[in-house]
C-alpha positions in Angstrom: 0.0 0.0 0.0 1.6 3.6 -1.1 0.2 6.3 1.3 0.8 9.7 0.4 0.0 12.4 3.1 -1.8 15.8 1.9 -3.1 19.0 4.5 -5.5 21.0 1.8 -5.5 23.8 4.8 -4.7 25.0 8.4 -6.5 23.3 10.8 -7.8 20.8 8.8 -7.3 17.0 9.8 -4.6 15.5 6.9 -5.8 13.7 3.7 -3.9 10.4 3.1 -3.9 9.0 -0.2 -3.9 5.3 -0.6 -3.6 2.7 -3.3 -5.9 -0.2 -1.6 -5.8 -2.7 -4.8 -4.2 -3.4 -7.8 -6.9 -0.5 -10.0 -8.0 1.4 -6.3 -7.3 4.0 -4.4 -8.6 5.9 -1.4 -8.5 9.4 0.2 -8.9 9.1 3.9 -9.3 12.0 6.5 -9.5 11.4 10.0 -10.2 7.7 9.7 -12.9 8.2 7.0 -12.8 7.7 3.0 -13.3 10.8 1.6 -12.9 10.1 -1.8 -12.4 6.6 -4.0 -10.6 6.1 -7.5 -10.7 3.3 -9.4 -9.1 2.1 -12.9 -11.0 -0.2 -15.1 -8.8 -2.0 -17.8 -11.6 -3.4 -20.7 -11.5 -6.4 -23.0 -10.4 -4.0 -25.7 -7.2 -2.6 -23.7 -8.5 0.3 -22.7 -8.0 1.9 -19.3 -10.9 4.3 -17.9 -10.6 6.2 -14.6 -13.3 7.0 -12.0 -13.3 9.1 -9.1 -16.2 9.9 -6.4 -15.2 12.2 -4.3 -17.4 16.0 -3.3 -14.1 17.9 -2.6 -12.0 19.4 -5.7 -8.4 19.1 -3.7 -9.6 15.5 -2.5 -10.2 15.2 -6.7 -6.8 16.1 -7.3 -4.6 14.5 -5.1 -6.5 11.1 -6.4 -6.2 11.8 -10.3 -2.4 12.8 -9.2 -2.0 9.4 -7.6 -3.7 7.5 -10.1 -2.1 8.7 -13.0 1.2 8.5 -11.7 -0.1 4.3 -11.1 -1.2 4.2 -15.0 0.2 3.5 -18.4 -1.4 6.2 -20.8 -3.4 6.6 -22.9 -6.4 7.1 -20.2 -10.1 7.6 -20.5 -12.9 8.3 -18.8 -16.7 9.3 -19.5 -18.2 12.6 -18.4 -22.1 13.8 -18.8 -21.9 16.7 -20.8 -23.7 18.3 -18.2 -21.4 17.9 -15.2 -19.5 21.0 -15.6 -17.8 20.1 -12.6 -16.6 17.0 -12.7 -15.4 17.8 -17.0 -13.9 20.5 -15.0 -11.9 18.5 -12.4 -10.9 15.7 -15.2 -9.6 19.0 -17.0 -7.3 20.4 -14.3 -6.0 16.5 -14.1 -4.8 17.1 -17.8 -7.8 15.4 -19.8 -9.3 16.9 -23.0 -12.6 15.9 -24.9 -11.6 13.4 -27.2 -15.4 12.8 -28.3 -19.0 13.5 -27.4 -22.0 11.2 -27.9 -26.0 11.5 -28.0 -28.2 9.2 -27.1 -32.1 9.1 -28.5 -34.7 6.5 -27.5 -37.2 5.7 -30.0 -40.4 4.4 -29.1 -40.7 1.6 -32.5 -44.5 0.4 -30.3 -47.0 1.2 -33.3 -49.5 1.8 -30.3 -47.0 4.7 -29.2 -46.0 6.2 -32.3 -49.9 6.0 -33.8 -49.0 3.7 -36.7 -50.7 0.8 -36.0 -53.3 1.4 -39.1 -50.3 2.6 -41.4 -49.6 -0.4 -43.7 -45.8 -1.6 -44.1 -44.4 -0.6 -47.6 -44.2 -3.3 -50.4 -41.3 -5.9 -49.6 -41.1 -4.7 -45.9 -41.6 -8.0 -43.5 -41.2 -7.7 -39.7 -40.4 -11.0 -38.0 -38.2 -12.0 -34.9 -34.7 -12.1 -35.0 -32.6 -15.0 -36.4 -29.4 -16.2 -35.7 -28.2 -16.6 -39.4 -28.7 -12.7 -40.3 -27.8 -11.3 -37.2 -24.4 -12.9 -37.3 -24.0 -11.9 -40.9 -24.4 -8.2 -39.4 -22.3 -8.8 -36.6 -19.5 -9.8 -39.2 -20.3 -7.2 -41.6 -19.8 -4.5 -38.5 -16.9 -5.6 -37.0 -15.1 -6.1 -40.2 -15.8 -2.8 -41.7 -15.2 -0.9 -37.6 -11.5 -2.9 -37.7 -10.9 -1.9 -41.4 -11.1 2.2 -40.7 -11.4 4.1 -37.6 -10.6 0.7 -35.4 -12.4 -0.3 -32.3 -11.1 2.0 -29.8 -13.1 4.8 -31.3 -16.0 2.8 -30.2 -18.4 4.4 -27.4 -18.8 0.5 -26.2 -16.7 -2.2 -25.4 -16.8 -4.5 -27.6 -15.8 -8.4 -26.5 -13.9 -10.3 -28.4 -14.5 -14.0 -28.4 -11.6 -16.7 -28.7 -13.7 -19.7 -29.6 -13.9 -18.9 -33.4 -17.2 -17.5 -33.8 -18.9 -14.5 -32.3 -21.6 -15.9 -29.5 -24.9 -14.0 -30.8 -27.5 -12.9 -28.4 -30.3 -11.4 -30.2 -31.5 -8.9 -27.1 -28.0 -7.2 -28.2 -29.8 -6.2 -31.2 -33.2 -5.9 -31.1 -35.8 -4.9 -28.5 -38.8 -6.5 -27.6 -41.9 -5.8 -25.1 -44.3 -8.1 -23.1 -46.4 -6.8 -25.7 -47.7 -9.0 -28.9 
């Protein structure tokens, strides 16, 4: 365990950094964590940071630590609207590297009022199978590894040793309790 000692201010009790496993770390002050870091290495050799702590200097000293623990390049995921915490990953020396939306679509004809619209000629709805889903799966991962590479990706994506890709169709499509 590396303990590093830090007094933010006069009179206040000293914050001790700690790494307490291999990919975490603790801040403790007067006994108590105060703030906790941890590094999460994915399946596609990434490394993202986390840290959850309410006090900026507390922030610091555990981005410090952690980083000087790390191999770079380093990532981790902000809300666009937590000015704060882009703010503290900023001070640690991060920049935005990319930003994502997310939309939900309700598809529910009962939702969207298209349950008397009649499909277009050639359209057929039907439950996912196996054989075209792992055609897409291939297609995907064959044209993502051919240009901008998987670690561009907002997901992780698993890789799967035993020849062929296991395919679970709920990865793909979405269904309700509804028929």
């Amino acid at each position: 365990m590396n303990s590093l000692p830090f007094s933010p201010r006069r009179g206040a009790h000293a914050v001790t950094i700690s790494r307490v496993a291999e990919n975490q770390w603790h801040a403790v002050e007067n006994d108590l964590v105060v703030g906790r870091g941890h590094a999460t290495r994915r399946l596609d050799g990434r490394t993202f940071l986390s840290i959850d702590t309410w006090r900026d200097a507390v922030f610091d000293r555990l981005a410090d630590a952690m980083l000087a623990d790390q191999s770079t390049p380093l990532y981790t995921v902000v809300d666009e609207a937590d000015h704060d915490l882009a703010a503290s990953w900023e001070r640690a020396g991060f920049i935005s590297w990319r930003r994502e939306r997310e939309f939900v679509v309700p598809t529910d004809p009962r939702i969207t009022g298209l349950t008397s619209v009649p499909l277009p000629p050639g359209v057929v709805i039907t439950t996912a199978a196996e054989g075209p889903l792992r055609e897409l799966d291939h297609a995907i991962r064959t044209e993502v590894r051919a240009t901008v590479g998987w670690q561009t990706m907002p997901a992780e994506v698993l890789p799967w040793q035993g020849g062929t890709t296991p395919i679970d169709p709920s990865k793909y499509t979405k269904t309700s309790g509804h028929t």
